[in-house]
C-alpha atoms as an extended CHARMM CRD file, in Angstrom:
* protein
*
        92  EXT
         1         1  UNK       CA            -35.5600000000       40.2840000000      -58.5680000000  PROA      1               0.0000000000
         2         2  UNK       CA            -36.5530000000       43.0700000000      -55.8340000000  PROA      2               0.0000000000
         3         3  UNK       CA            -35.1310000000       45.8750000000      -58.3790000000  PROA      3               0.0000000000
         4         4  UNK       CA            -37.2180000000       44.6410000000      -61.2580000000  PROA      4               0.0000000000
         5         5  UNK       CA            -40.6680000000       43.8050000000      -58.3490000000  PROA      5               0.0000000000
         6         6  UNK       CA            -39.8720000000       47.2320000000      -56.8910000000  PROA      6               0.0000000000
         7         7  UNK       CA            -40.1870000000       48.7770000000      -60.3440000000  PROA      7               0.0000000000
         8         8  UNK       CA            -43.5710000000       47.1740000000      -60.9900000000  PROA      8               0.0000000000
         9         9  UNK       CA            -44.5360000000       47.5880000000      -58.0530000000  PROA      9               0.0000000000
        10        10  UNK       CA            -43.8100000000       51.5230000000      -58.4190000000  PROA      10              0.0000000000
        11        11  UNK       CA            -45.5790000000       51.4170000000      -62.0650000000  PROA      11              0.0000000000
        12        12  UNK       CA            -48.8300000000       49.7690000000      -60.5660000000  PROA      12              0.0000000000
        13        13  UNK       CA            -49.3250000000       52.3040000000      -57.7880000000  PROA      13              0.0000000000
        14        14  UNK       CA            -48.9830000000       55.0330000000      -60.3270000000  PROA      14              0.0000000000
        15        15  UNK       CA            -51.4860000000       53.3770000000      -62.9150000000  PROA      15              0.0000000000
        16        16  UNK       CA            -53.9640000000       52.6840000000      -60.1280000000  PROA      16              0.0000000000
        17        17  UNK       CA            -54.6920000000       56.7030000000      -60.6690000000  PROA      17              0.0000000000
        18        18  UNK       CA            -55.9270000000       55.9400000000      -64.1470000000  PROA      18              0.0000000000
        19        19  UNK       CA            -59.3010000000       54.3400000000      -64.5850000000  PROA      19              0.0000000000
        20        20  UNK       CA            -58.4890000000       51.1660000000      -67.1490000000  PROA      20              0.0000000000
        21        21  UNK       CA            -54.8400000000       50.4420000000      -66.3580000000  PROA      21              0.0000000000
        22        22  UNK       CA            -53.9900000000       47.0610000000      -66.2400000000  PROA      22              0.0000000000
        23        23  UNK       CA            -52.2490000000       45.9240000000      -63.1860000000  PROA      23              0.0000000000
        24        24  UNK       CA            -48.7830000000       44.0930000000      -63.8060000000  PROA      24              0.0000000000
        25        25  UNK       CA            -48.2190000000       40.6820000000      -61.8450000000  PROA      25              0.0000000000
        26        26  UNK       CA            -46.1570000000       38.2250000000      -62.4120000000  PROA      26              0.0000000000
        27        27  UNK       CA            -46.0850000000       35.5740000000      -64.4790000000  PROA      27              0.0000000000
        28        28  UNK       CA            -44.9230000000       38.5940000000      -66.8020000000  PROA      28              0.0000000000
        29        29  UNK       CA            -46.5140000000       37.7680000000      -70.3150000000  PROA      29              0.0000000000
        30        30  UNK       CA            -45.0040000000       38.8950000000      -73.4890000000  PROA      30              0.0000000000
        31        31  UNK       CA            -46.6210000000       42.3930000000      -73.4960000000  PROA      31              0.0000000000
        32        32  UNK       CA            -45.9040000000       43.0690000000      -70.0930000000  PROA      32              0.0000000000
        33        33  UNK       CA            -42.0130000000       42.8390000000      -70.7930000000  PROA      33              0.0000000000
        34        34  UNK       CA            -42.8330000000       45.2130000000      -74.3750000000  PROA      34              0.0000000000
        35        35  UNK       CA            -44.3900000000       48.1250000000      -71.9170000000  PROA      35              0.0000000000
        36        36  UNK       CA            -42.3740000000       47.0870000000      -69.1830000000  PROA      36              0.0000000000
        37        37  UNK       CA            -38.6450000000       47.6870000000      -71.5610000000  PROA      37              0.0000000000
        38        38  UNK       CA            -41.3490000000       50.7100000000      -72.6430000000  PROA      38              0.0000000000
        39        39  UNK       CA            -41.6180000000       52.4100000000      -69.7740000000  PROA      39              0.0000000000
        40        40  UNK       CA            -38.0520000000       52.1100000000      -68.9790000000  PROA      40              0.0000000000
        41        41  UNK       CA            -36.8700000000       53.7960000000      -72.3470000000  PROA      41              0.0000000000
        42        42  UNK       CA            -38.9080000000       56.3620000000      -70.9230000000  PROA      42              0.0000000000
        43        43  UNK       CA            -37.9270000000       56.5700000000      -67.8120000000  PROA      43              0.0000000000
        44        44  UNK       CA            -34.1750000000       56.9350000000      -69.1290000000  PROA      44              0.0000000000
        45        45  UNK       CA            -34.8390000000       60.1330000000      -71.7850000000  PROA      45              0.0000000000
        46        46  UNK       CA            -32.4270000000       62.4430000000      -70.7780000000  PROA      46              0.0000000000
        47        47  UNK       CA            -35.4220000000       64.5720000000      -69.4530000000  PROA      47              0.0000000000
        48        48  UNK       CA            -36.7150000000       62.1310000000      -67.1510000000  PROA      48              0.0000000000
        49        49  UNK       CA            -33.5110000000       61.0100000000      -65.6820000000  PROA      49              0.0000000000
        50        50  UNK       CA            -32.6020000000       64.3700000000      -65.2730000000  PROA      50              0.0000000000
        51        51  UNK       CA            -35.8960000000       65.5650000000      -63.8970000000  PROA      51              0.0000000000
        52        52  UNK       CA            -35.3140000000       68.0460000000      -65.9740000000  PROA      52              0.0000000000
        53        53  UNK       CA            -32.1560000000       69.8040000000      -64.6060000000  PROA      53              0.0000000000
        54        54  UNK       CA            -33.9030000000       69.5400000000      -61.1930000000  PROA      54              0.0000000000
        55        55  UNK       CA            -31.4030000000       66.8490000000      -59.4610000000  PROA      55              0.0000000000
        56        56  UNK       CA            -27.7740000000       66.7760000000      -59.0280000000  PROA      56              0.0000000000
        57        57  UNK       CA            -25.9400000000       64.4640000000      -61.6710000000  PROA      57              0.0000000000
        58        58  UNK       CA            -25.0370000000       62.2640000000      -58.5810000000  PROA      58              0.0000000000
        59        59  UNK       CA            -29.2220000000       61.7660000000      -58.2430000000  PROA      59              0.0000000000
        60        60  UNK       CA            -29.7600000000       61.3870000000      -61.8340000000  PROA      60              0.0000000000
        61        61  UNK       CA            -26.3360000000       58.5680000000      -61.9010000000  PROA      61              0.0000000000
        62        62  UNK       CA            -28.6580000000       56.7210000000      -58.6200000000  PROA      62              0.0000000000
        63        63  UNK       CA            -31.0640000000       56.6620000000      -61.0630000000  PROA      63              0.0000000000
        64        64  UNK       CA            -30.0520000000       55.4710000000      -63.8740000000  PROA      64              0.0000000000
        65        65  UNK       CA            -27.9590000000       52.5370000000      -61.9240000000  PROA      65              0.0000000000
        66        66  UNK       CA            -31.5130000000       51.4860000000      -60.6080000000  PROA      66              0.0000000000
        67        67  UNK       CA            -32.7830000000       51.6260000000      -64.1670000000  PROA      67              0.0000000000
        68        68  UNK       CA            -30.1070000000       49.4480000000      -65.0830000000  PROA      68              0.0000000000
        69        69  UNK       CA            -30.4570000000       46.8080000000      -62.0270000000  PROA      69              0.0000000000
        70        70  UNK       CA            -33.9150000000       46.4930000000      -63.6730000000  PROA      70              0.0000000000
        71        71  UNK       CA            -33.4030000000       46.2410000000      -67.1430000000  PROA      71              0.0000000000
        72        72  UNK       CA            -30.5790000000       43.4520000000      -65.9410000000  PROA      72              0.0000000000
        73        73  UNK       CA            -33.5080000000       41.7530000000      -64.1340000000  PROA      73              0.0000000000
        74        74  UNK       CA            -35.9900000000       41.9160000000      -66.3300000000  PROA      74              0.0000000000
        75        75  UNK       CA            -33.2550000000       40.2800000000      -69.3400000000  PROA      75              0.0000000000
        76        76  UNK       CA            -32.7320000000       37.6640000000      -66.9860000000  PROA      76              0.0000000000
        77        77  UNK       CA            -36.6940000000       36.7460000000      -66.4010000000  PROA      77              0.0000000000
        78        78  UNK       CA            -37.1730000000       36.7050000000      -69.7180000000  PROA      78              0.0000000000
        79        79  UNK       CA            -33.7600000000       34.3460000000      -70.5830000000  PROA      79              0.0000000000
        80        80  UNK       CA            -35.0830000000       32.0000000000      -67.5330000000  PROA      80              0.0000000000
        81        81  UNK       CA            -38.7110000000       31.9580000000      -69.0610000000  PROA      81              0.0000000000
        82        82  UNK       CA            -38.2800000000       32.0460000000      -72.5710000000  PROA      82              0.0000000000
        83        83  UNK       CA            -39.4960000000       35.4800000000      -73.9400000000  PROA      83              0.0000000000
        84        84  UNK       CA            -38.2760000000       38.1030000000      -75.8910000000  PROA      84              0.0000000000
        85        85  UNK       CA            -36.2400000000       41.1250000000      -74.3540000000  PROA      85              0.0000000000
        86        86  UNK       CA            -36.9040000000       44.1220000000      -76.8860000000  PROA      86              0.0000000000
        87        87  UNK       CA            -34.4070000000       46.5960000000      -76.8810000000  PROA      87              0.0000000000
        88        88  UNK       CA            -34.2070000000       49.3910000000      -74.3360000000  PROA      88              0.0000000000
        89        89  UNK       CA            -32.5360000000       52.4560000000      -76.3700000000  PROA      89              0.0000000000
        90        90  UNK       CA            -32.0560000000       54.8340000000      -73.4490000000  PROA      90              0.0000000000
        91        91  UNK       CA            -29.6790000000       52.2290000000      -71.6080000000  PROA      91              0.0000000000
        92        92  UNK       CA            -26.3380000000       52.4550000000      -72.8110000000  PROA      92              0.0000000000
């Protein structure tokens, strides 16, 4: 799971910029995997992945394999501890 800690790990340092985030630890509750798959549809738009036409495609394809080690993760935590994986529309 160092893909999927990494990621939250990543999420919380950014949210620690904004007065009344929530911190994400784990146990992961029900809502945490909803803005968790969340934030991972929108971390795959086209214009995220892409940084907007600022990285080569090999950059953006590192990306979105991360992205996808993730989403694999998080489906797996949530099979092992009986929640619900919503649907992640950017990941193909």
């Amino acid at each position: 799971m160092k893909n999927l800690q990494h990621y939250i790990d990543n999420r919380n340092s950014w949210n620690s910029f904004f007065p009344g985030s929530t911190t994400i630890t784990f146990p992961l509750s029900q809502k945490n995997v909803d803005d968790l798959a969340r934030s991972l549809d929108g971390d795959l738009s086209p214009e995220n992945l892409h940084c907007d036409g600022e990285i080569s495609q090999r950059e953006a394809q590192n990306k979105y394999n991360y992205y996808g080690r993730v989403i694999k993760e998080l489906e797996d935590y949530c099979l092992y501890n009986v929640l619900g994986m919503p649907t992640v529309h950017e990941y193909y």
